[in-house]
LOZABA-763839 format. One record per residue (C-alpha): x, z, y. Coordinates in steps of 0.2 Angstrom, whole numbers. Each point is the difference from the previous one (the first is absolute). Layout:
<atoms>
@u=X, w=Z, v=Y
...
</atoms>
This chain:
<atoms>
@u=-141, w=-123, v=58
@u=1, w=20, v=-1
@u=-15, w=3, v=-8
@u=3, w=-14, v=-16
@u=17, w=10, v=-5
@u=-13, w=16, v=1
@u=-12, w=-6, v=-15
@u=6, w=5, v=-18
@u=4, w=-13, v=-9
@u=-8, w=0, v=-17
@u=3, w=-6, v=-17
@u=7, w=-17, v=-3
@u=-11, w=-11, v=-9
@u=16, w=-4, v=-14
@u=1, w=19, v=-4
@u=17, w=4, v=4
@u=-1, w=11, v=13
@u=19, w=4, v=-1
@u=4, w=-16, v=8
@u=-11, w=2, v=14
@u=13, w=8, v=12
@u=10, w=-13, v=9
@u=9, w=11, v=11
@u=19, w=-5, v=2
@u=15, w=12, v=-6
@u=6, w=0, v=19
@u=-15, w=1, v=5
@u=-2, w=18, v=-6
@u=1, w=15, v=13
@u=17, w=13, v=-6
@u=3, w=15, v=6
@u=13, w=7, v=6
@u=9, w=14, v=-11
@u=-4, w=17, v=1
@u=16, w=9, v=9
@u=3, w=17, v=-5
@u=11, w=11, v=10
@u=18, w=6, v=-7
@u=-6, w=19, v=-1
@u=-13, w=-6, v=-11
@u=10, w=-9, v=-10
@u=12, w=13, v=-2
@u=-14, w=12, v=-8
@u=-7, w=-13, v=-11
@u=20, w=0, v=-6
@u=1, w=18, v=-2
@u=-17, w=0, v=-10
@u=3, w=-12, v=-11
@u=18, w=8, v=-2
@u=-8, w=19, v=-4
@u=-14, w=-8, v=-11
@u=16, w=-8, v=-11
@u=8, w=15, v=0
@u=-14, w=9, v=-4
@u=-1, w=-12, v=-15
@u=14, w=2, v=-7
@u=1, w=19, v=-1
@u=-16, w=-1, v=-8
@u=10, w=-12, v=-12
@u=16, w=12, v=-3
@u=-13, w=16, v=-4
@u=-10, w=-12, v=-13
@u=17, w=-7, v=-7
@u=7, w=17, v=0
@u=-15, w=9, v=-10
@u=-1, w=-15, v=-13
@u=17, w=2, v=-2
@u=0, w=22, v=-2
@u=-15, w=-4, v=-13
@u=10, w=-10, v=-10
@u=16, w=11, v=-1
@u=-12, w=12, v=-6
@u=-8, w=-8, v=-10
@u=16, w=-7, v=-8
@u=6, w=18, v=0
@u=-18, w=6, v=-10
@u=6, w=-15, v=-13
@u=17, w=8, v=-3
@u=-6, w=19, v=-2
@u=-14, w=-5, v=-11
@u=12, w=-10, v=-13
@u=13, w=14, v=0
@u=-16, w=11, v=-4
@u=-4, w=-12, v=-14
@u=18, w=-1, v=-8
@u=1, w=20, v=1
@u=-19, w=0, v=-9
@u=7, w=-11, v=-13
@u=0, w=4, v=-18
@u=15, w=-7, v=-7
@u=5, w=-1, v=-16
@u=18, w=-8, v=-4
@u=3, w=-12, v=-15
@u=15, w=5, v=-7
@u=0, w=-11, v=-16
@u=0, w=-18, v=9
@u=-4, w=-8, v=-19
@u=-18, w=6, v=3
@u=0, w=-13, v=17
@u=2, w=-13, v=-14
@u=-15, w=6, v=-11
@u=-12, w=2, v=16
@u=-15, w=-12, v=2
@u=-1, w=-12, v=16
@u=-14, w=14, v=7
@u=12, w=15, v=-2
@u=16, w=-10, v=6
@u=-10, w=-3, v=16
@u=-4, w=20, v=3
@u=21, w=4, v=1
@u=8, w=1, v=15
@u=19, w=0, v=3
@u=6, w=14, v=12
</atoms>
């Protein structure tokens, strides 16, 4: 009896080899958990919890140099324009009749200040 469950059984004549096993849900062997002991637990805890933290520093110092970059960056936008406006050659219309004789490409080019 020992020696027929020994020999391989071998491909099914149909084909379907994934209906060959016949081997009953409660029939399968389980095994018991694996216990782990309360220190252990306690440094997977604490590893976990430094790995987070570890995390979200690393977070905070991106977040805080994206957002130093972009005050300077903003604070580069508003020199630059001041530099602009004081570069500016501005010449005032005094007589506001000429506005009426301007063409459409001219009326564009004035700005009010």
């Amino acid at each position: 009896m020992e020696q027929l469950k020994n020999i391989p059984k071998g491909k099914p004549k149909s084909g379907r080899v994934w209906k060959r096993s016949k081997t009953r849900f409660s029939g399968m062997t389980i095994d018991k958990n694996l216990k782990t002991s309360w220190a252990k637990k306690m440094a997977i805890k604490a590893e976990k919890k430094s790995v987070l933290e570890f995390q979200r520093r690393l977070k905070e110092e991106k977040n805080k140099k994206h957002e130093e970059k972009r005050v300077r960056s903003d604070e580069n936008k508003k020199r630059r324009l001041e530099n602009e406006r004081k570069a500016e050659i501005v010449q005032p219309i005094k007589n506001t009749a000429k506005i009426k004789r301007m063409k459409k490409k001219q009326l564009r080019q004035i700005q009010k200040r």
